[in-house]
N, C-alpha and C positions, 0 to 999 in steps of 0.2 A: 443534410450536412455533406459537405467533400469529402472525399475517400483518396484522394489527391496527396500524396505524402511531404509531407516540407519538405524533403532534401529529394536536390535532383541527382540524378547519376552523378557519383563524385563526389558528392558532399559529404561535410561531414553532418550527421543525425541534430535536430535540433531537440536540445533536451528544456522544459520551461520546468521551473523549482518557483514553490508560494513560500512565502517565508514561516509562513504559521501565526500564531498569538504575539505578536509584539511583545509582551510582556513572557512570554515563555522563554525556553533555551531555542528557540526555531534558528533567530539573525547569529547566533552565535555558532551553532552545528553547521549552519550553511557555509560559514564565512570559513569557518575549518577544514570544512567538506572538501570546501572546492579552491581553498590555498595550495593543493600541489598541481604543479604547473600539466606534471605526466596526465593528471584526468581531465583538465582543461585542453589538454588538446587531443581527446578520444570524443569530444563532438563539441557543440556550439553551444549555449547556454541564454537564457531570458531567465532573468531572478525580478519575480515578482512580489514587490515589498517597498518597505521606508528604508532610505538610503541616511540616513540621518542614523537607525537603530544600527544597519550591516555595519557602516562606519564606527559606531561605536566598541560593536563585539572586534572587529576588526583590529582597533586601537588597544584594545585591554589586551587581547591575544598577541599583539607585536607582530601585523599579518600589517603589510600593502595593501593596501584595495588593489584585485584586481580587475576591477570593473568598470564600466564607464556609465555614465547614468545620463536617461532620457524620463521627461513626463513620460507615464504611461498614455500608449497608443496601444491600439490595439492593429493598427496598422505596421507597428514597428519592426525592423528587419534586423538581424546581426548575421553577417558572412562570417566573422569570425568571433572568438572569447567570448566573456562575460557579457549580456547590455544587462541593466538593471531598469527595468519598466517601474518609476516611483511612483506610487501611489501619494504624490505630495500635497493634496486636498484635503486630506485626513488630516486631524489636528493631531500636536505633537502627542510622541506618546514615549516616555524615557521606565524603561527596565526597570525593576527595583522600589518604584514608587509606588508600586500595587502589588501584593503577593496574592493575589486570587483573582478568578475570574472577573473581569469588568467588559462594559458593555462597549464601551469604545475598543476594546481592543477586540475583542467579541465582534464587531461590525468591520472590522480592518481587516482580521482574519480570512471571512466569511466574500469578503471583497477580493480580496488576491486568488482563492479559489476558483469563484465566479469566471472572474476570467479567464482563468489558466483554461478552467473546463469550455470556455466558451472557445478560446484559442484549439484544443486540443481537439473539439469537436469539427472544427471547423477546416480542419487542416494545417493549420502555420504550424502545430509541432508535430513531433514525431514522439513526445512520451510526456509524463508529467511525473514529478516528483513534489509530493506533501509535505511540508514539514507539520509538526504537531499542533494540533487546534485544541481549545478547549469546549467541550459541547457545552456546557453553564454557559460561557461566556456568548455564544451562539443564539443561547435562547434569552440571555438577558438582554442583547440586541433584536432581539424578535426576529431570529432565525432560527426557523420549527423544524431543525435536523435534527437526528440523532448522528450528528459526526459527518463525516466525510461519503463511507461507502454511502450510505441512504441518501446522503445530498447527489451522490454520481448518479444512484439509481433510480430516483427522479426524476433528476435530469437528463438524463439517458433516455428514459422511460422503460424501463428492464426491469423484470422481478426476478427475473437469475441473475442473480449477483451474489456473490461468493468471494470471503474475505482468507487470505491464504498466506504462510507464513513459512518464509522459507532463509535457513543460516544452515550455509555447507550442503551437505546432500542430503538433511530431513526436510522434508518440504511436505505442511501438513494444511488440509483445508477444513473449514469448519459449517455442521449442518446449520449450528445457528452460530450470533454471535452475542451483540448486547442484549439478549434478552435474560431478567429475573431466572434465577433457576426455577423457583416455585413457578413460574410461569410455563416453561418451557414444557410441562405434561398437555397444557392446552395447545402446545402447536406442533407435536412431535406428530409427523405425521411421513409415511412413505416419501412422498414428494419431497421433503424438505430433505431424507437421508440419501436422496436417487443425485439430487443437483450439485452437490459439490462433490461426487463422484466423477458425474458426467463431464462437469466443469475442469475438474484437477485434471482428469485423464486427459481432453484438447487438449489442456495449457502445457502439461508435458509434452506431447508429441508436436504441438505446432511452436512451442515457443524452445522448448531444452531440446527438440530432436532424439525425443526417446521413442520409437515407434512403434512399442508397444507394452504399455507403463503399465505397471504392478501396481493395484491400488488394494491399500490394508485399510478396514474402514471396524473403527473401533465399536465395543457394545459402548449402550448406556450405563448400564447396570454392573455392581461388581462382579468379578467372575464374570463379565456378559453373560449375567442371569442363572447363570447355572444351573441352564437346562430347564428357566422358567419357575428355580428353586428363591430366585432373589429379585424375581422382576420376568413380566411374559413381553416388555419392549421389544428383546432382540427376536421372538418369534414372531411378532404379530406385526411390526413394521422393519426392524432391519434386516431380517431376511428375504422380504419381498421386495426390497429395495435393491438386495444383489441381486435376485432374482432377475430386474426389469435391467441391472447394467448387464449380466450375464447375455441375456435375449440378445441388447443391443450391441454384442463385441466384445466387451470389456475386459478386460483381466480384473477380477476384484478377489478380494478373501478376508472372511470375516464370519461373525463377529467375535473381536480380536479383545482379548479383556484388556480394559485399558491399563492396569496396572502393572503390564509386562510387555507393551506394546513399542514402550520406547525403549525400553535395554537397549544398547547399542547391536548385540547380536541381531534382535528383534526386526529394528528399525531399518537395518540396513534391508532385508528381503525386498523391500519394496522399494517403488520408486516414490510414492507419497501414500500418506496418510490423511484419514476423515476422521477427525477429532465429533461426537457429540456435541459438546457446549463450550463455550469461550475459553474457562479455568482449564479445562480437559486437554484442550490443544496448547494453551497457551504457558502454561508454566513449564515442561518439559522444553518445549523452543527457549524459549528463556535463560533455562537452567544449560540448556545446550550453547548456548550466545549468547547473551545479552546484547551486548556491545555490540553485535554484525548481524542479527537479523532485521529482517526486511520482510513488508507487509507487501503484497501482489494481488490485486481486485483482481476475481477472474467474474468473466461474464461479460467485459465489456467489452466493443467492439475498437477502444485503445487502451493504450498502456498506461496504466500508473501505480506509481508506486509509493512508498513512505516509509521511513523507519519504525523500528517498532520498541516504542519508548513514546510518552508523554512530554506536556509542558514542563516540568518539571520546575513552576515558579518560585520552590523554596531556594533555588541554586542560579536564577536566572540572572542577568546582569554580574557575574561574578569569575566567568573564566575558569567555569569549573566542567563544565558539559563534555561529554565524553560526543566525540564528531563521527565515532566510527558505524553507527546504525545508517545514520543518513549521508555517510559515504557509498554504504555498501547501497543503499538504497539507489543512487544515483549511476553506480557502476550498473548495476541490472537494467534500471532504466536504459541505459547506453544501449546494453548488451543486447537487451530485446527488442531495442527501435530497430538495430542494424539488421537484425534478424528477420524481421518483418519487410524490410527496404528491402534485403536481398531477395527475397521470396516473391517481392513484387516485381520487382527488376525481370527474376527468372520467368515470371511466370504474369506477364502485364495484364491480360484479361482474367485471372483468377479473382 
């Protein structure tokens, strides 16, 4: 694939947004998202989706379209604003007529991603932003993802990939993410606690410009085991995991009991955190932002991003969706293409 950046000197960054589940809040957060004129003109946009749904949430909201719409190409260009790539082949698909996953919207979904990652891989953008997909829906179209990151990371071909959640200055990353808790004693293993370390610490330094990032990487175990009184996890693999980021540079420190980890006093010491399992990392970010956190795949070799909020189909078609996740989603997305553009700019054979 091209390493060739969409925007040339001068330009502004091209950012491509999927719409997500047709039937979810995805065409309505979008439509919101990207209603003020100030973030439509911090870069260029390709909204990939049904222009029939954006219209709609558009209409309920008492929003303009600010878009202009083409058949999806994958050849398609936008110098400036909004284009909207329609996926108009799809049969109709109207909000509200389905509260739970279906399979057509399931395959609609899963089709706007395709390409975003196909475009993103290819060179035509410079970032991608997700709106929320439903995994039922995915596999009731007979697409055998578990969600987005594992569809990036096979289609990448990457096994370091690392799902990472960042609202304000907590920015925490996770060893695992969907897996069963009962499950997760079958895959705790050194390696798994070594990679979203390794991971977090690049993506500070190459993407925030911290140049040399504090990583807090939490126990399993209460108390992080209490000295092996409540669990031998944190001696038998999370210490030899700092061990290996130690060797290779690192700033780490751990094992940090997670139950005091996020106090705000705590929190701040670091520049991120390694959450153990999903709930672990993810309800403190939560309880810290709801509404402005943003999901960040580290591992891959572009940028994408998502808000971090689901389909939310009991509220969908209703004008009720709160827009500010997958704003903030969107502003980062920016933040990190240009970031990346500059670096290339500076630094052209790097």
């Amino acid at each position: 694939m091209s390493n060739v950046p969409a925007s040339a000197v001068g330009e502004l960054p091209l950012i491509g947004i999927t719409m997500g589940d047709p039937l979810g809040i995805g065409p309505e957060v979008v439509v919101k998202a990207l209603a003020d004129p100030e973030l439509r003109q911090r870069a260029r946009f390709i909204l990939l989706g049904l222009h029939d749904l954006l219209e709609l949430a558009a209409d309920q909201a008492e929003i303009n379209p600010f878009w202009w719409r083409e058949p999806y190409d994958p050849s398609m260009r936008v110098r400036r604003g909004v284009l909207l790539g329609d996926f108009d082949e799809i049969a109709p698909i109207r909000p509200g007529s389905v509260r739970e996953p279906d399979a057509l919207a399931g395959h609609a979904s899963f089709r706007f991603v395709e390409e975003g990652l196909r475009l993103l891989r290819g060179g035509s953008l410079d970032a991608l932003v997700t709106a929320p997909i439903s995994k039922q829906a995915w596999h009731l179209a007979n697409h055998r993802f578990h969600g987005h990151t594992d569809y990036f990371a096979r289609r990448c071909e990457t096994r370091r990939i690392t799902m990472a959640f960042i609202v304000g200055t907590l920015r925490v990353a996770l060893a695992s993410d969907h897996v069963p808790l009962f499950e997760l004693r079958n895959r705790f293993t050194i390696g798994l606690v070594h990679q979203p370390i390794d991971l977090l610490s690049t993506a500070l330094r190459e993407w925030f410009g911290i140049e040399r990032p504090h990583i807090g990487v939490l126990g399993l175990n209460p108390h992080a085991g209490e000295g092996g009184l409540l669990g031998d996890e944190e001696q038998r693999i999370i210490e030899p995991a700092l061990t290996m980021a130690r060797e290779a540079g690192l700033r780490v420190s751990g094992p940090l009991p997670p139950d005091t980890a996020f106090v705000p006093d705590v929190a701040r010491r670091y520049d991120g955190l390694v959450a153990m399992y999903h709930d672990q990392g993810l309800i403190p970010v939560k309880m810290a932002g709801f509404h402005e956190a943003v999901q960040l795949t580290l591992g891959l070799d572009v940028v994408r991003t998502s808000p971090d909020h689901g389909t939310a189909f009991d509220i969908a078609g209703r004008n009720k969706a709160d827009p500010r996740s997958m704003r903030a989603a969107i502003e980062m997305a920016v933040e990190l293409a240009i970031t990346r553009l500059q670096k290339r700019v500076a630094s052209p054979t790097g």
